[in-house]
C-alpha positions as a printed NumPy array, in Angstrom:
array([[  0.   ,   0.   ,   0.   ],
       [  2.788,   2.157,   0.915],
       [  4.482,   1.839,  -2.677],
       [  0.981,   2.053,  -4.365],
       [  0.578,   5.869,  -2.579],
       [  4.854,   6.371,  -3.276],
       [  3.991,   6.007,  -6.831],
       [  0.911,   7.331,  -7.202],
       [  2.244,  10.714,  -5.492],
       [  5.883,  10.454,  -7.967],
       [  2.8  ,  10.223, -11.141],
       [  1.33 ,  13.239,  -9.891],
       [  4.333,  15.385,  -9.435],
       [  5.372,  14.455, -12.675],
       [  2.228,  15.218, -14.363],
       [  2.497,  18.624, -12.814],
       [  5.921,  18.957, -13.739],
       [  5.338,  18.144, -17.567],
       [  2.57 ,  20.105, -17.483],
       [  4.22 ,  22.879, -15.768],
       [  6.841,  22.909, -18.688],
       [  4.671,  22.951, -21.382],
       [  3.297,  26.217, -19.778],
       [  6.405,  27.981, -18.891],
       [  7.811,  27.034, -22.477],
       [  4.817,  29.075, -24.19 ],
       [  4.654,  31.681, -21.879],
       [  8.217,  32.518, -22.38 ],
       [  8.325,  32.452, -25.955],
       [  5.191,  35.112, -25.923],
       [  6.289,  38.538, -26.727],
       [  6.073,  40.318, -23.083],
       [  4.026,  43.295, -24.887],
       [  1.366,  40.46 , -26.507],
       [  1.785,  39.08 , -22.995],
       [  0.68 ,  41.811, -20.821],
       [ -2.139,  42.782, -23.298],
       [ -3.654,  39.101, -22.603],
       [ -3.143,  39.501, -19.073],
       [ -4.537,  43.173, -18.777],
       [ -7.608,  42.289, -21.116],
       [ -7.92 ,  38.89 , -18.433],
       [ -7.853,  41.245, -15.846],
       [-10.683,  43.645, -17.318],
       [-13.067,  40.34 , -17.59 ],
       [-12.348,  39.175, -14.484],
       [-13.125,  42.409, -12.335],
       [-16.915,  42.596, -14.749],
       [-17.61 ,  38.809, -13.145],
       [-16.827,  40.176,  -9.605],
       [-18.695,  43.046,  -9.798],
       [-21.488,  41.536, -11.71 ],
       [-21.648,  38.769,  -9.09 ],
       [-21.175,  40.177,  -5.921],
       [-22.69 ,  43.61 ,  -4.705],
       [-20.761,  46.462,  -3.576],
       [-17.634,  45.133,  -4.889],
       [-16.481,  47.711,  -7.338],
       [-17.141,  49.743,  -4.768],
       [-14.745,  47.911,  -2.604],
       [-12.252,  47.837,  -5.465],
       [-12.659,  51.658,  -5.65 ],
       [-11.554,  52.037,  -1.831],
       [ -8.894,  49.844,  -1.963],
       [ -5.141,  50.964,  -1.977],
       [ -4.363,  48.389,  -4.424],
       [ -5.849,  45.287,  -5.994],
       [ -3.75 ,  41.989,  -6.84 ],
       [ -6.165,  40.261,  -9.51 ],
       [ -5.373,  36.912, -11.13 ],
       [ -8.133,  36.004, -13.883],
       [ -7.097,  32.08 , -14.105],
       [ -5.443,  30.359, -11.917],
       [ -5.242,  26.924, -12.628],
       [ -5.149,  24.111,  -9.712],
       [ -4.061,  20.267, -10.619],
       [ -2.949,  17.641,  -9.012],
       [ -2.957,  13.642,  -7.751],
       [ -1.89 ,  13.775,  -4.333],
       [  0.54 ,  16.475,  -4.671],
       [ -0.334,  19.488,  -6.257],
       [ -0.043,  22.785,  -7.209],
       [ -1.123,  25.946,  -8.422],
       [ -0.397,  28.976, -10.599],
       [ -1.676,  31.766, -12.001],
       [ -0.514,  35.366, -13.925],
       [ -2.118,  38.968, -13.243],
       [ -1.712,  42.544, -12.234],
       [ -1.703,  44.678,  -8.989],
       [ -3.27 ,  47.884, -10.112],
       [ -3.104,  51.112,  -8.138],
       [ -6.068,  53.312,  -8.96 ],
       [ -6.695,  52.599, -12.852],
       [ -2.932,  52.067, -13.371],
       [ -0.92 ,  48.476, -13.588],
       [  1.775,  48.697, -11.536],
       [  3.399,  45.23 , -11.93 ],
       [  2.819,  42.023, -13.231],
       [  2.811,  38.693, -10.695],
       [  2.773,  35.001, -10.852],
       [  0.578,  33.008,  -8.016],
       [  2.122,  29.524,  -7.163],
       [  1.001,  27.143,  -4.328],
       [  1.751,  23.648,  -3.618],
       [ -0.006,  20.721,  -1.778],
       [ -0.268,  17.873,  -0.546],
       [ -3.   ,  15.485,   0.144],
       [ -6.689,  13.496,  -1.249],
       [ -6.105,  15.783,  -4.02 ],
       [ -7.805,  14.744,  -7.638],
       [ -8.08 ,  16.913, -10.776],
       [ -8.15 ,  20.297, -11.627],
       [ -9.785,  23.714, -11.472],
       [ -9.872,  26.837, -12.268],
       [-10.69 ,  30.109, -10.36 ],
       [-10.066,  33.563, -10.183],
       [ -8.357,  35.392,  -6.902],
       [ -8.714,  39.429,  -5.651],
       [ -6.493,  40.274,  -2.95 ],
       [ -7.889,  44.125,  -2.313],
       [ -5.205,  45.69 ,  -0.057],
       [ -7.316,  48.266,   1.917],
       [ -4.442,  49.914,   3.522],
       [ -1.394,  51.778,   2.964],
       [  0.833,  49.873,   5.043],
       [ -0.872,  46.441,   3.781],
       [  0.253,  47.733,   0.088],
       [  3.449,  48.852,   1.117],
       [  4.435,  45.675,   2.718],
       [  3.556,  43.796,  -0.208],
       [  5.183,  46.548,  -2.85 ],
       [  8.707,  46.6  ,  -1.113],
       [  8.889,  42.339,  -0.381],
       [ 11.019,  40.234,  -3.046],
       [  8.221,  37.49 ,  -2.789],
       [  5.38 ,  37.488,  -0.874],
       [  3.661,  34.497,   1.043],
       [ -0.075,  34.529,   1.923],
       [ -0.319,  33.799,   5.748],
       [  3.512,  34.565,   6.191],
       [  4.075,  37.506,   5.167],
       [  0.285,  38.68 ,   5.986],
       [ -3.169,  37.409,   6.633],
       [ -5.894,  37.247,   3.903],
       [ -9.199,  37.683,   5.248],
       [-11.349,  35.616,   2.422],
       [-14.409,  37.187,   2.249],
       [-17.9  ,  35.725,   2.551],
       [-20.712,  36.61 ,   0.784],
       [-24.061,  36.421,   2.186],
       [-27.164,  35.34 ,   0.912],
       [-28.406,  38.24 ,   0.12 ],
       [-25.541,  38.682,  -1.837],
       [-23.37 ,  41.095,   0.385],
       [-20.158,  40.849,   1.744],
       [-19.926,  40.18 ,   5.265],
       [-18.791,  43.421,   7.236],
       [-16.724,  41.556,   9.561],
       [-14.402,  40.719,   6.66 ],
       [-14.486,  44.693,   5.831],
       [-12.354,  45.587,   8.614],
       [ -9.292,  43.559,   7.385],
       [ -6.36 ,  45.3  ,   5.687],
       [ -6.201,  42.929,   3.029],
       [ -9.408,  41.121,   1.652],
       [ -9.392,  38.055,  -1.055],
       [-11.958,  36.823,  -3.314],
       [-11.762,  33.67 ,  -4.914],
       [-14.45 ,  33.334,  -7.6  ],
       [-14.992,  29.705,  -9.958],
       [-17.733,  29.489, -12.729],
       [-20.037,  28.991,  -9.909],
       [-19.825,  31.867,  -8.102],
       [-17.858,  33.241,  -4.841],
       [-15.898,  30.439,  -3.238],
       [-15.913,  30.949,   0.68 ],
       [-13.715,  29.218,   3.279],
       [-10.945,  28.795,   0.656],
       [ -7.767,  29.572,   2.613],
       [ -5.024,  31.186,   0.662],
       [ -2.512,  30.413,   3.176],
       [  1.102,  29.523,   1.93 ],
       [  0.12 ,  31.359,  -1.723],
       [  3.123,  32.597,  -3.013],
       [  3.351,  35.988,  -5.031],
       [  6.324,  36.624,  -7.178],
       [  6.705,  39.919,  -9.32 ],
       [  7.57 ,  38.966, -13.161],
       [  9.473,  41.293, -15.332],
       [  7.752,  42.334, -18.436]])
């Protein structure tokens, strides 16, 4: 049994790993200004389905310091797996970097997904901390308050208060209790 899960776990990493490569070999032969066009057009579509799907959020968007959006971040895996993801932190109206999202894992993990994540940094110091950091973990380097949406369609004021507040949306709407924890955000240069 103990080989069966040993190989099982080597398949999956694997997997990931070929699949990983195929990814990063595309990506990197994309020319960066066709590259951050896809990613800033991404980004526009994926702040209409939160706003369209959960009231008061452009609102939210409006207030916030800076917001971290990732329009497809892909999840896979077979006992190990991992994550990853490309988008923008915008200041105002303005990008003001590009970022990769990667997470790993490790447990009854089977198949894939795909969602989109909104880390809305409501604070100065919250924005700061993430501007000036050469790679930034989620639950290291800060705490994500994931916010929950009621039924009524509202986000929950408790999770207001937080300096930094995450949305993680899937075709199905807002995803709640979805920790972020251990997320890793690295700056790309294009």
């Amino acid at each position: 049994m103990r080989k069966r899960l040993l190989l099982c776990a080597t398949a999956g990493a694997a997997l990931l790993i070929a699949a990983g490569c195929t990814t990063t070999t595309e990506v990197a032969a994309e020319d960066p200004a066709a590259r951050r066009r896809r990613i800033d057009a991404s980004v526009d579509a994926a702040l209409s389905k939160l706003y369209a799907q959960v009231r008061g959020s452009r609102e939210l968007v409006a207030k916030a310091r800076g917001a971290l959006i990732f329009p497809e971040v892909i999840s896979a895996g077979l006992v190990v797996g991992g994550s990853y993801g490309e988008g923008v932190l915008r200041v105002g109206p303005h990008t003001a970097g590009y970022f990769k999202l990667v997470s790993a894992s490790v447990g009854l993990l089977a198949g894939a997904q795909s969602r989109a994540v909104y880390l809305l940094f409501m604070t100065q110091d919250a924005l700061d901390r993430f501007t000036t950091s050469k790679g930034w973990t989620a639950g290291v380097d800060a705490s994500v308050a994931v916010a929950s949406v009621g039924v009524n369609g509202e986000i929950d004021t408790k999770t207001l208060q937080s300096p930094i507040i995450g949305f993680v949306l899937t075709n199905v709407g807002v995803m709640a209790s979805l920790s972020l924890e251990g997320t890793r955000f690295i700056k790309i240069d294009l």
